[in-house]
Structures are given as C-alpha cells and as structure tokens.
N, C-alpha and C positions, 0 to 999 in steps of 0.2 A: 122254822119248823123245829119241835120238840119230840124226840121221843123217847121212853126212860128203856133203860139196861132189859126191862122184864118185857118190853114190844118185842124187841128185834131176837128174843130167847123164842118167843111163839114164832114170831111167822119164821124165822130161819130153823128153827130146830136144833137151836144151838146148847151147848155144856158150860155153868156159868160158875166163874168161880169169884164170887162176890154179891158186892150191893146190889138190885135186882131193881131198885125205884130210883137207882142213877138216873138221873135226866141228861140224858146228852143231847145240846145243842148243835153239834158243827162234827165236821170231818174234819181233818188236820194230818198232815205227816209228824211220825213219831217227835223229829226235835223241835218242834214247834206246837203239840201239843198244848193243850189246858185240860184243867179237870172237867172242865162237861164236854172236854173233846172228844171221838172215836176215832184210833190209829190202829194200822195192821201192820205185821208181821208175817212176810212170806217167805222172808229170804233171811238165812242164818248168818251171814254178814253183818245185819240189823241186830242181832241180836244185844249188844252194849248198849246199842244208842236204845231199846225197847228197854234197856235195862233201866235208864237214866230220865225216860221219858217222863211228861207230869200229865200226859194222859191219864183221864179220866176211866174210859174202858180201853182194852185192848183185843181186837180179834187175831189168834193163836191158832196154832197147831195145836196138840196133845202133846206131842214133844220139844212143841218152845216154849208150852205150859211149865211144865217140869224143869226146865232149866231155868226159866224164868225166876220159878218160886223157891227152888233151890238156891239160887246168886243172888236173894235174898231182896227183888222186888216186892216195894212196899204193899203192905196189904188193903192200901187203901184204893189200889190199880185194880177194877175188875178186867177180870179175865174172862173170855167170850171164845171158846173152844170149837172150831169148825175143823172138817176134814179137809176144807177148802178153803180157807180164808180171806186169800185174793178173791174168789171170787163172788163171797158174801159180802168182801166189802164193795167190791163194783155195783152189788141190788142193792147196798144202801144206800151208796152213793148217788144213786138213780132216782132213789126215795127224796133225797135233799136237795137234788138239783135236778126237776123232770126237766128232759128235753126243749119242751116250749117258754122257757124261763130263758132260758140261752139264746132265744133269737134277736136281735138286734131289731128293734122298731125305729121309725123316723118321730122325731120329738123336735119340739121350737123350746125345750129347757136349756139347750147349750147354750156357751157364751164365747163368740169370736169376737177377736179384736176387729177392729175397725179396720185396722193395715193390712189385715189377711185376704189373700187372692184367694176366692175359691170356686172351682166351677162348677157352671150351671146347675152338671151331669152328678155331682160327686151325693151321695149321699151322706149326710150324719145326723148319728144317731143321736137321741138322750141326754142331756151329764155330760158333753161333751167341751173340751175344754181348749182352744184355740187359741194357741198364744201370737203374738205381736208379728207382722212383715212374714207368715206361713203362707206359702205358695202350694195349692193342691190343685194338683193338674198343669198344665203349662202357661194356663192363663185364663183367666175365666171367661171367654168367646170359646173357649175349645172342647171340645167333649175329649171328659177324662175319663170316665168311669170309675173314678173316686171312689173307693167306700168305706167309712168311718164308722163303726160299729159305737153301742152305747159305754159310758164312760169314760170316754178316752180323751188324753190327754197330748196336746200335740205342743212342746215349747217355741218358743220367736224363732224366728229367723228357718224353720225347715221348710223342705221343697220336695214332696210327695211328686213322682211324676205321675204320667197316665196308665189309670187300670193298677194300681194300688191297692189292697185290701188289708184295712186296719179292723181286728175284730175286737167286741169289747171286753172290757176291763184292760186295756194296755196301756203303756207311756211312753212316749217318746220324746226323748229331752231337747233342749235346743242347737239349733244348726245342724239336725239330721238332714241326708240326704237318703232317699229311698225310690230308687228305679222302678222303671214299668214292670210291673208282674209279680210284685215281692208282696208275699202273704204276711203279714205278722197275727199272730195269734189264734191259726188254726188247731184243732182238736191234737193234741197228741195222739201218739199210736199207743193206750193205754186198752190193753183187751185183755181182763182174767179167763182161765181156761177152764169151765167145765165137765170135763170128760163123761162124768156121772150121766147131764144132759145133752152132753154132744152142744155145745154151745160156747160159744166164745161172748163172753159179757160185757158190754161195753163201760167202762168204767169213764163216767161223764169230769171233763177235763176243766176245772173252775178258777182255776190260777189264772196268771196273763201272763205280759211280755214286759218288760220293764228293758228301754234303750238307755243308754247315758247320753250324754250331750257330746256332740261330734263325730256323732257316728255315720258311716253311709254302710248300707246295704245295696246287693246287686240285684240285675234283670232274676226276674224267675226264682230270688231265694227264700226259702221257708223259714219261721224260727214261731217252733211252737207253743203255744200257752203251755204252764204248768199243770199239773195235775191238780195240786192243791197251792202248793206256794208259786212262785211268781220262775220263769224260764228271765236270765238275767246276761246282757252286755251288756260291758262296762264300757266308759268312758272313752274316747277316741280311737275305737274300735274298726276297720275297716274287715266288709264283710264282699266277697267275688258273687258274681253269679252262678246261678243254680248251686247252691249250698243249703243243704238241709242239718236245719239244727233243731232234734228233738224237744222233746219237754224237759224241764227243770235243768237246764245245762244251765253254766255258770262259767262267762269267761267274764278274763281278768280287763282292764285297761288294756288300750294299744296294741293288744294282736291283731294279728294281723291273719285273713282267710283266705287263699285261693280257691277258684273254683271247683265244682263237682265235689265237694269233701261234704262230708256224710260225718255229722257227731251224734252219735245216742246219747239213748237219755240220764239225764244224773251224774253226767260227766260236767265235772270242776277241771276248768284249763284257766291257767295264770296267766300275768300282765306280761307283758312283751314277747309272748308267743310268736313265732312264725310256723305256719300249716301250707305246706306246698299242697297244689290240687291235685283234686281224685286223692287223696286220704282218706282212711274210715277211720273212725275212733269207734271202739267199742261204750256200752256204757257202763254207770258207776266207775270210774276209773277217776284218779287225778292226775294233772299234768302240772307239773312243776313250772313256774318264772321261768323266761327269756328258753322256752324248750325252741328248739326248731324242728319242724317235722318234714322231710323229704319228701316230695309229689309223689305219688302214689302210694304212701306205705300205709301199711295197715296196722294198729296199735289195740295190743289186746291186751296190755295187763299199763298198771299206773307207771309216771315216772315219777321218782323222789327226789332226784337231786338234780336242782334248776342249772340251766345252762350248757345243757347238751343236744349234741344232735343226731338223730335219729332216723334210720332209715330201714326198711323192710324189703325195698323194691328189687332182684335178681339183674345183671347188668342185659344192655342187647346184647344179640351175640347172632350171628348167621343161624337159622330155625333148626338145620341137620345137629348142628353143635347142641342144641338146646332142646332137641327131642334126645338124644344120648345123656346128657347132664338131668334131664326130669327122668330118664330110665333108671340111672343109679341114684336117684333121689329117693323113687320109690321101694327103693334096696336097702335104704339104709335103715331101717330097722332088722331087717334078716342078718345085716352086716354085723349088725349091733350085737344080736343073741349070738353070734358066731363067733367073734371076738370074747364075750364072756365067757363064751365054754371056753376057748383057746386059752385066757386066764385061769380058770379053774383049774384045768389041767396042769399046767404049766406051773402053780402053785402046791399042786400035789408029788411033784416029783422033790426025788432026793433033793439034800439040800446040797450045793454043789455041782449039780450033775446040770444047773440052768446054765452054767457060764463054760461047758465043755462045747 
C-alpha cells in the first residue's frame, strides 16, 4: 500500500512541516528507517536517534518539532505534527496492516524435508520452510496440536513438542527445542492512548521472532513478535518456563532465563547473562555482558558495566521483624526532610560553636 504525506494530513488532521506528495510506502522504527518510510516519535529519549533517522516522514509532537528543527534535522525529513502521535501512528499502522492480513491460512506452498516428523494434528501454514530431521509434536501417530503460522522458518534437527504455537513471519534456527505451550510470536502489548476518545489504539504488531540455533524454550513461555523490527534470541540461549518476553527485546548469546521473569519491551540484555526467576526487567533499558540478576529482583534503570551482580530482593526475616522494617521504610522520606532541616540549621550557627 501507498499513501503520499498529503493522505494522512486529511484524514488525521494533522500539521505538516514539509513535502505534502511524499509517498510513503512502509512503517518502520526510527533507526531503521528509509525515505519512503513513516516513523514516530513519542518519547524524548528518541529524540537523537529521530535526529539521525533517514526517514522519510516523521509523526511529532509540537515540541519534538521544534527541537527537532532546531538540532538541525534535515529538511528533507517531513514532519507530521499530531497532539498525539503514538496514537496516529497505531491508525496508520492499522491502515497498512488490516487485521485480516495477519491471519495465518493453511497453504500446500511450504517445503518440508523429507526427514521431518510431523503430526497429523499440527497445522502449517504458507511459505513455510521445514528443515531436515524436525520433529513437531512427539511423533506423527500422536496428536500435537501443532501450529505453524505463515512464513516460517523451522532449521534441521528441532523438536517442537505438543500444543506449540509458531505464528507467522518467525525463525527458528537449528537444534531448537521448544516445550508444550510455548507461544512464539504472539501480538505484543503495543496499545497507543487516546484520551481525547477514550480509546486505547491497537497498534498492529508486524515484526516476528527470530531464534538462533540452539536454543530451548520452556512449558508455557511467551516471546513476542516485534512491533516493526524483528523480537531477537540469540544463539545458545536457554529459556525456563513461563517467561514472558515482550516485543523487540534483544538478548545476547548464551543467557541463560529462569522461570517467571517478565522482560519488557525494547530491552537489549547481553551474551552470558544469568536472570534468576520471578525477575522483571523494566523496558527500554540495556543490560550489560556476563550481568547476573538475583531471583526475584526487579530492574528499572540500565546496567553499564558487564560483569556484575545484582540484586533488589529484601532478605526473609520472621513477618513481626518485617512489618516494623516496612514501618520505618515508609519513614524514610519524613526522616530524610528532617535530617535536612537538622543540617540547615546546624550550618547556620556560629562558626565554632558546632564542635562545643
């Protein structure tokens, strides 16, 4: 689909600060960008990378306009000015990728090897691409409930168990192993917020999952398609069950995931990672090489400097001990302004008269 800079200025109601017969072909995230691309800008962290971008348009604030054109983004970048940006781009996004495009159909275009066991039950889709000695389901007498969504790419030697869901556009390299219940490639949690409408926008999820070779995933774990670029484990990766990993996350090689850990989205974590379970990583964050993260901690800002270990979690302690330590916990800010004044003061008196 085609539509030029001067479409999406009518129907959104948009403020344009450029070429108006741009034809923009594709959605794109800002660093991956081309000129007949459309990228947004909602969050002021973005701001460099919007600086740097070879988008074509860009959908702006008023005041990421201004900074924009002031730090001296080229003029050949249209600018698309909404009071809401995020969530004009989730209706275009809706425009370029309706709903019924995204459903997985049963097609005889794929191509299985000849070695590949697959069962009966399993469904796949389209474009689907089945490499050499891949096992789906436990055996092909068994009912698995398989399912291979369109384009997907499965390398030699992997072994999908039962009730599996591969959605399409994803890959999965050779010698994965992937347990009963593990979703790869479901919708991220992408929803722009309307207030204006009372409306939460769904911003349609077109990336996939990209596995490396060696990898295993557990019973029950999530790892969702991208928004636009590709949700990415690397290389000999061991993943626990039930572990939910957002859209566009990006781990490194060889980490390693225990259970219950929760990554949002747009978090970059490094190769020889260890994540104890029940962890949440917050998202957009980086995590540095060889981090180790303690079971249960909760990470809300980046680590920079690889090879530390980290931990958030409060030790046990008998519950009377630990309702009296959460009392003065909840003190310690009044402690805090109290201790200030006690310096202020204490900095106002004579000079001498501190050490009498």
């Amino acid at each position: 689909m085609k539509l030029t800079v001067g479409d999406l200025v009518k129907r959104f109601e948009l403020v344009v600060d450029g070429n108006t017969t741009l034809s923009i072909d594709n959605l794109a995230p800002l660093n991956l960008a081309k000129s007949t691309d459309l990228a947004f800008l909602s969050n002021a962290i973005y701001r460099q990378q919007a600086l740097q971008t070879g988008a074509g348009a860009l959908l702006v604030s008023e005041s990421d306009a201004q900074w924009l054109r002031a730090e001296g983004l080229k003029t050949s970048t249209c600018l698309l000015i909404a009071k809401n940006p995020y969530a004009v781009f989730a209706r275009v996004a809706q425009i370029f990728y309706p709903r019924e495009n995204l459903k997985p159909t049963v097609d005889t275009s794929s191509v299985v090897s000849v070695t590949a066991q697959i069962d009966p039950s399993a469904h796949i889709g389209p474009l689907c691409r089945i490499g050499a000695n891949v096992k789906i389901g436990p055996g092909v007498t068994l009912v698995s409930g398989v399912s291979v969504g369109d384009d997907v790419t499965i390398g030699a030697h992997s072994y999908l168990y039962p009730n599996v869901s591969i959605y399409s556009a994803c890959h999965i390299g050779q010698r994965n192993i992937i347990h009963s219940g593990a979703v790869i490639g479901a919708d991220g949690f992408g929803f722009a917020p309307d207030l204006a409408h009372e409306e939460w926008v769904k911003i349609p999820q077109v990336g996939g999952v990209r596995l490396g070779d060696d990898v295993e995933i557990g019973a029950n774990t999530c790892i969702d398609r991208g928004a636009m670029a590709d949700t990415v484990i690397g290389d000999g990766c061991k993943i626990d069950n039930l572990v939910q990993i957002a859209h566009n996350v990006q781990i490194g090689r060889l980490t390693v995931i225990a259970g219950l850990t929760a990554i949002a989205g747009s978090t970059e974590i490094g190769s020889f990672c260890m994540i104890g379970g029940a962890s949440s990583i917050a998202g957009h964050l980086k995590i540095a090489d060889r981090t180790t993260i303690s079971g249960g901690t909760t990470v809300i800002g980046s680590i920079q400097e690889s090879g530390q270990q980290i931990t958030s979690i409060f030790p046990m302690m008998p519950h009377r001990d630990w309702e009296k330590n959460a009392a003065i916990l909840r003190s310690l800010d009044k402690m805090r302004k109290q201790i200030k004044e006690l310096e202020k003061k204490l900095n106002q008196l004579p000079s001498g008269s501190q050490h009498e």
